[in-house]
N, C-alpha and C positions, 0 to 999 in steps of 0.2 A: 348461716345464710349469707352475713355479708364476708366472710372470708368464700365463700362460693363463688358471691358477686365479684370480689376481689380476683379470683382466679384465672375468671372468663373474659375482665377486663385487659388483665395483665398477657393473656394470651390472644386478646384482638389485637394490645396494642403490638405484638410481636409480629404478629401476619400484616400488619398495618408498616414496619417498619423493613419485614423483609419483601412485601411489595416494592415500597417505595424506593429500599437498594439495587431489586429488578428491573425496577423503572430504569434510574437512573445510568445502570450497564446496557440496558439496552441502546438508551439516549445518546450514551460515549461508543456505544460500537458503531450506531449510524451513522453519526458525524464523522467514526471514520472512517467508512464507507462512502461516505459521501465526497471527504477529502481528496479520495485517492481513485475517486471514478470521476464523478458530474465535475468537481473542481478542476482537478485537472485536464479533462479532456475540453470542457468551456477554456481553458488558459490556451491548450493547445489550436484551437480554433482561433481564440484572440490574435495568437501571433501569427497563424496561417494569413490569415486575413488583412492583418495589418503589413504583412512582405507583402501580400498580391497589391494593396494598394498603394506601396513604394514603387512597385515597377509596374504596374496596371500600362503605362505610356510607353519605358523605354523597353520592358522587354515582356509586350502583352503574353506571348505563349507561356512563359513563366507566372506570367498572373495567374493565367488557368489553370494550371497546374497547381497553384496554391492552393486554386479555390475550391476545386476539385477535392485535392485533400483535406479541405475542412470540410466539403460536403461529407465523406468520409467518415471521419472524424465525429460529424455531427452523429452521424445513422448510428454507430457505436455506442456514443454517448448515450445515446436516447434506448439502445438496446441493456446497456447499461444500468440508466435510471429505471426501466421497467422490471428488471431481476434483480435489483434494491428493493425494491416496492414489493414484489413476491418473496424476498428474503431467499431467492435461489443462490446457489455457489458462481462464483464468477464462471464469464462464459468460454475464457479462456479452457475451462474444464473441461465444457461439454466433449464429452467421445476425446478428451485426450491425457496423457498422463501430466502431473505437475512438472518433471525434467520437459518432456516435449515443448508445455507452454512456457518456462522457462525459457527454452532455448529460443521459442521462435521471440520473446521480449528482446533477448540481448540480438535478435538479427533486424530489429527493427532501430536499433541506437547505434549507430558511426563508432567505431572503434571499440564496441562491447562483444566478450567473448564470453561461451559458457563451458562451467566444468564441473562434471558429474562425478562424486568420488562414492564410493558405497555404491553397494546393491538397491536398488530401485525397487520401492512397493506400495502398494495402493494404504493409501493413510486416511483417517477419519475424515472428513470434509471441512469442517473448522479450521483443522491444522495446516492442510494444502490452502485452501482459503488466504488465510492467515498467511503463509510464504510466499505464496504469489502476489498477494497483495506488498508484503515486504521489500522484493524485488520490482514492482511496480514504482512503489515508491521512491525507491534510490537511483534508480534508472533516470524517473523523472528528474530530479533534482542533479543527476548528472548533466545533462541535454539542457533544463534550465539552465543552471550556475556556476557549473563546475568548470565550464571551458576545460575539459579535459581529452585528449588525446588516446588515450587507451581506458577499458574499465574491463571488469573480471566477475561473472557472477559464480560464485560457486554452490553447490547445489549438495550439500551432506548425508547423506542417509547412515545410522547409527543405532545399534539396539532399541534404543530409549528415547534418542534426539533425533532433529531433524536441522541442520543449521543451513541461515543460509548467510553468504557472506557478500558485499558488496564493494569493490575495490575500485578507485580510479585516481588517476595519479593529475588531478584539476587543481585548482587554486587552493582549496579547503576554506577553513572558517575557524573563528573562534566562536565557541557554540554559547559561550557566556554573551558573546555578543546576540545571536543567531536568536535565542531564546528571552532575548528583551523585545520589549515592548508589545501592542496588545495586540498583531493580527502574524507577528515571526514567530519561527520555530511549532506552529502548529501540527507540521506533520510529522517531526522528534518526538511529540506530544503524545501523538494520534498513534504511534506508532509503537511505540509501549505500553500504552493502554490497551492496544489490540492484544498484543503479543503477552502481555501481562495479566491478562483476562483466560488466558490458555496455560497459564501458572510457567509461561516462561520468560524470556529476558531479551531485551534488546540495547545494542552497547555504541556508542558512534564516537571513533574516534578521529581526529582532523584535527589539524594546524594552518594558519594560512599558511600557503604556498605549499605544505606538503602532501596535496592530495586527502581524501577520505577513506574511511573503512566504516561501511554500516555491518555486524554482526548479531542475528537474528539466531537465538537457541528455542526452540519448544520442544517440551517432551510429549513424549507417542507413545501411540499402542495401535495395533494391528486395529481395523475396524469390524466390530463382529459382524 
Protein backbone atom coordinates (compact mmCIF):
# COMPACT_ATOMS: atom_id res chain seq x y z
CA UNK A 1 0.00 0.00 0.00
CA UNK A 2 2.40 2.58 0.88
CA UNK A 3 4.88 1.82 -2.09
CA UNK A 4 1.36 2.37 -4.04
CA UNK A 5 1.10 5.52 -2.14
CA UNK A 6 4.59 6.29 -3.00
CA UNK A 7 3.99 5.71 -6.63
CA UNK A 8 0.93 7.92 -7.24
CA UNK A 9 2.72 10.68 -5.33
CA UNK A 10 5.90 10.51 -7.26
CA UNK A 11 3.77 10.66 -10.38
CA UNK A 12 1.70 13.80 -9.24
CA UNK A 13 4.81 15.27 -8.36
CA UNK A 14 6.01 14.67 -12.11
CA UNK A 15 2.62 16.23 -13.76
CA UNK A 16 3.07 18.80 -11.14
CA UNK A 17 6.64 19.66 -12.49
CA UNK A 18 5.91 19.20 -16.17
CA UNK A 19 3.07 21.63 -15.69
CA UNK A 20 4.92 24.09 -14.13
CA UNK A 21 8.02 23.78 -17.22
CA UNK A 22 4.70 24.37 -19.46
CA UNK A 23 3.92 27.25 -17.55
CA UNK A 24 6.95 28.73 -17.57
CA UNK A 25 7.58 28.30 -21.89
CA UNK A 26 4.74 29.57 -22.22
CA UNK A 27 5.54 32.63 -19.96
CA UNK A 28 9.11 33.13 -22.11
CA UNK A 29 7.17 32.85 -25.47
CA UNK A 30 4.80 35.78 -24.55
CA UNK A 31 7.23 38.02 -23.31
CA UNK A 32 8.54 37.42 -26.57
CA UNK A 33 5.81 38.20 -28.16
CA UNK A 34 5.14 40.92 -26.54
CA UNK A 35 8.79 42.26 -27.01
CA UNK A 36 8.62 42.18 -30.56
CA UNK A 37 4.98 43.40 -31.20
CA UNK A 38 3.13 45.91 -28.12
CA UNK A 39 6.94 46.93 -27.23
CA UNK A 40 8.01 47.95 -30.13
CA UNK A 41 5.35 49.27 -31.87
CA UNK A 42 4.42 51.56 -28.33
CA UNK A 43 8.68 52.63 -29.06
CA UNK A 44 7.75 53.38 -32.59
CA UNK A 45 4.91 55.59 -31.63
CA UNK A 46 7.08 57.22 -28.76
CA UNK A 47 9.37 58.51 -31.46
CA UNK A 48 6.68 59.44 -34.04
CA UNK A 49 5.34 61.64 -31.54
CA UNK A 50 8.00 63.08 -29.92
CA UNK A 51 9.42 64.41 -34.05
CA UNK A 52 5.76 65.83 -34.51
CA UNK A 53 6.25 67.69 -31.35
CA UNK A 54 9.82 68.97 -32.47
CA UNK A 55 8.45 70.60 -35.44
CA UNK A 56 4.69 70.79 -34.42
CA UNK A 57 5.77 75.01 -35.00
CA UNK A 58 8.26 75.07 -37.68
CA UNK A 59 7.25 72.71 -39.99
CA UNK A 60 3.32 71.84 -38.74
CA UNK A 61 2.49 69.46 -42.14
CA UNK A 62 5.37 67.38 -40.96
CA UNK A 63 3.84 67.20 -37.63
CA UNK A 64 0.82 65.69 -39.16
CA UNK A 65 2.29 63.52 -40.96
CA UNK A 66 4.08 62.00 -37.85
CA UNK A 67 1.10 61.91 -36.20
CA UNK A 68 -0.74 60.44 -38.55
CA UNK A 69 1.81 57.66 -38.65
CA UNK A 70 1.60 56.78 -35.15
CA UNK A 71 -2.12 57.00 -35.54
CA UNK A 72 -1.22 54.10 -37.69
CA UNK A 73 1.04 52.67 -35.83
CA UNK A 74 -1.22 52.62 -32.93
CA UNK A 75 -4.36 50.65 -35.07
CA UNK A 76 -1.57 47.95 -35.76
CA UNK A 77 -0.41 47.75 -32.36
CA UNK A 78 -3.68 47.29 -31.03
CA UNK A 79 -4.52 44.75 -34.01
CA UNK A 80 -1.44 43.12 -32.77
CA UNK A 81 -2.19 42.90 -28.99
CA UNK A 82 -5.58 41.43 -29.89
CA UNK A 83 -4.01 38.24 -31.98
CA UNK A 84 -1.58 37.88 -28.91
CA UNK A 85 -4.34 37.59 -26.77
CA UNK A 86 -6.15 34.95 -29.16
CA UNK A 87 -2.60 33.22 -29.64
CA UNK A 88 -3.31 33.68 -33.48
CA UNK A 89 -0.09 33.70 -36.06
CA UNK A 90 1.20 37.17 -36.79
CA UNK A 91 -1.08 39.03 -39.13
CA UNK A 92 1.51 39.83 -41.40
CA UNK A 93 0.36 36.05 -42.49
CA UNK A 94 -2.89 36.42 -42.94
CA UNK A 95 -3.72 35.39 -46.96
CA UNK A 96 0.11 35.79 -47.43
CA UNK A 97 3.22 33.76 -47.79
CA UNK A 98 6.28 34.37 -45.19
CA UNK A 99 8.90 35.54 -48.32
CA UNK A 100 5.85 38.10 -49.46
CA UNK A 101 5.74 39.36 -45.76
CA UNK A 102 9.33 39.40 -45.59
CA UNK A 103 9.71 41.36 -48.37
CA UNK A 104 7.01 44.00 -47.81
CA UNK A 105 9.28 44.31 -43.90
CA UNK A 106 12.36 45.16 -45.68
CA UNK A 107 10.30 47.81 -48.08
CA UNK A 108 9.15 49.42 -45.04
CA UNK A 109 13.07 50.16 -43.53
CA UNK A 110 15.30 52.83 -45.82
CA UNK A 111 18.01 50.98 -47.23
CA UNK A 112 16.76 47.24 -46.42
CA UNK A 113 16.71 44.74 -49.38
CA UNK A 114 15.34 41.26 -49.60
CA UNK A 115 16.61 38.02 -50.98
CA UNK A 116 14.86 34.72 -51.51
CA UNK A 117 17.36 31.82 -52.06
CA UNK A 118 15.57 28.15 -52.21
CA UNK A 119 12.39 27.17 -53.35
CA UNK A 120 9.58 28.66 -51.35
CA UNK A 121 6.82 26.42 -49.23
CA UNK A 122 4.22 26.55 -46.96
CA UNK A 123 5.82 25.74 -43.35
CA UNK A 124 4.22 24.74 -40.00
CA UNK A 125 2.93 27.93 -38.43
CA UNK A 126 5.34 28.23 -35.39
CA UNK A 127 8.22 28.15 -37.78
CA UNK A 128 7.11 31.14 -40.29
CA UNK A 129 5.84 32.56 -36.88
CA UNK A 130 9.05 32.37 -35.42
CA UNK A 131 11.11 34.00 -38.77
CA UNK A 132 9.11 36.67 -39.28
CA UNK A 133 9.19 37.47 -36.08
CA UNK A 134 13.20 37.19 -36.32
CA UNK A 135 13.43 39.48 -39.10
CA UNK A 136 11.01 41.80 -37.30
CA UNK A 137 13.30 42.03 -34.82
CA UNK A 138 16.52 42.92 -36.42
CA UNK A 139 15.00 45.26 -38.79
CA UNK A 140 13.73 46.96 -35.71
CA UNK A 141 17.08 47.29 -34.06
CA UNK A 142 18.34 48.37 -37.48
CA UNK A 143 16.07 51.63 -37.66
CA UNK A 144 16.58 52.08 -33.80
CA UNK A 145 20.59 51.68 -33.48
CA UNK A 146 22.39 50.79 -36.08
CA UNK A 147 22.44 54.09 -38.14
CA UNK A 148 23.03 51.90 -40.91
CA UNK A 149 22.96 52.74 -44.68
CA UNK A 150 22.26 49.46 -46.40
CA UNK A 151 20.70 46.00 -44.68
CA UNK A 152 19.94 42.62 -46.47
CA UNK A 153 17.41 40.19 -45.29
CA UNK A 154 17.76 36.93 -46.59
CA UNK A 155 15.17 34.51 -46.53
CA UNK A 156 16.62 30.45 -46.87
CA UNK A 157 14.51 27.69 -47.65
CA UNK A 158 16.41 24.17 -47.38
CA UNK A 159 15.39 20.50 -46.98
CA UNK A 160 15.35 20.57 -43.19
CA UNK A 161 16.07 24.44 -42.35
CA UNK A 162 14.75 27.43 -42.96
CA UNK A 163 17.40 30.32 -42.18
CA UNK A 164 16.90 33.66 -42.02
CA UNK A 165 19.82 36.12 -42.11
CA UNK A 166 19.97 39.75 -41.20
CA UNK A 167 22.90 42.08 -42.52
CA UNK A 168 23.55 45.77 -42.20
CA UNK A 169 26.64 47.37 -42.38
CA UNK A 170 25.52 50.22 -38.99
CA UNK A 171 27.78 50.92 -36.08
CA UNK A 172 27.37 47.41 -34.44
CA UNK A 173 28.11 46.74 -30.72
CA UNK A 174 29.95 44.89 -28.44
CA UNK A 175 27.23 42.35 -27.30
CA UNK A 176 29.27 41.70 -23.87
CA UNK A 177 28.45 45.17 -23.38
CA UNK A 178 24.64 45.13 -25.06
CA UNK A 179 23.71 42.22 -22.74
CA UNK A 180 24.74 44.07 -19.31
CA UNK A 181 22.60 45.34 -17.11
CA UNK A 182 18.90 44.70 -16.04
CA UNK A 183 16.51 46.02 -19.03
CA UNK A 184 19.63 45.57 -22.33
CA UNK A 185 20.08 43.02 -24.67
CA UNK A 186 16.42 41.56 -23.95
CA UNK A 187 15.60 41.11 -27.40
CA UNK A 188 19.16 38.71 -27.97
CA UNK A 189 17.41 37.12 -25.17
CA UNK A 190 14.01 36.88 -26.47
CA UNK A 191 15.11 35.87 -29.45
CA UNK A 192 16.88 32.62 -28.71
CA UNK A 193 14.48 31.47 -26.48
CA UNK A 194 11.94 31.79 -29.35
CA UNK A 195 13.92 30.26 -31.81
CA UNK A 196 15.41 27.72 -29.26
CA UNK A 197 11.93 26.57 -28.16
CA UNK A 198 11.66 25.32 -31.99
CA UNK A 199 14.99 23.17 -31.34
CA UNK A 200 16.93 25.79 -33.37
CA UNK A 201 19.59 28.39 -33.12
CA UNK A 202 20.01 31.93 -33.31
CA UNK A 203 23.85 33.47 -33.63
CA UNK A 204 24.59 37.47 -33.68
CA UNK A 205 27.48 38.48 -34.71
CA UNK A 206 28.90 42.58 -34.63
CA UNK A 207 31.80 44.52 -33.65
CA UNK A 208 31.46 48.24 -33.17
CA UNK A 209 31.92 49.88 -36.28
CA UNK A 210 31.63 46.84 -38.28
CA UNK A 211 28.13 46.49 -38.90
CA UNK A 212 25.79 43.34 -37.55
CA UNK A 213 24.82 39.92 -38.89
CA UNK A 214 21.63 38.44 -36.91
CA UNK A 215 21.63 34.34 -38.29
CA UNK A 216 18.34 32.65 -37.33
CA UNK A 217 18.53 28.43 -38.33
CA UNK A 218 15.13 26.37 -37.44
CA UNK A 219 14.48 23.14 -38.60
CA UNK A 220 11.17 22.02 -40.78
CA UNK A 221 8.93 19.75 -41.91
CA UNK A 222 6.44 20.10 -44.38
CA UNK A 223 3.06 20.88 -42.51
CA UNK A 224 0.69 17.92 -42.54
Amino acid sequence: MAEGMGTVVAGAGGRREALAAGVLQERTRLAAELHDTVAQGLTSMHMLLDAADQQWTREPVRARQLVRQAAAAARENLEEARRLIHDLAPPELDGSSLPEAVRRLCAQTRGARFRLEGEPRPLEAAVEGAALRAAQGALANVRRHARASAAVVTLTYQPYVLSVDVWDDGVGFDEADVMSGPRRGDGLRLLRRRVGHLGGRAVVESTPGGGTVVSVRLPVRDPA
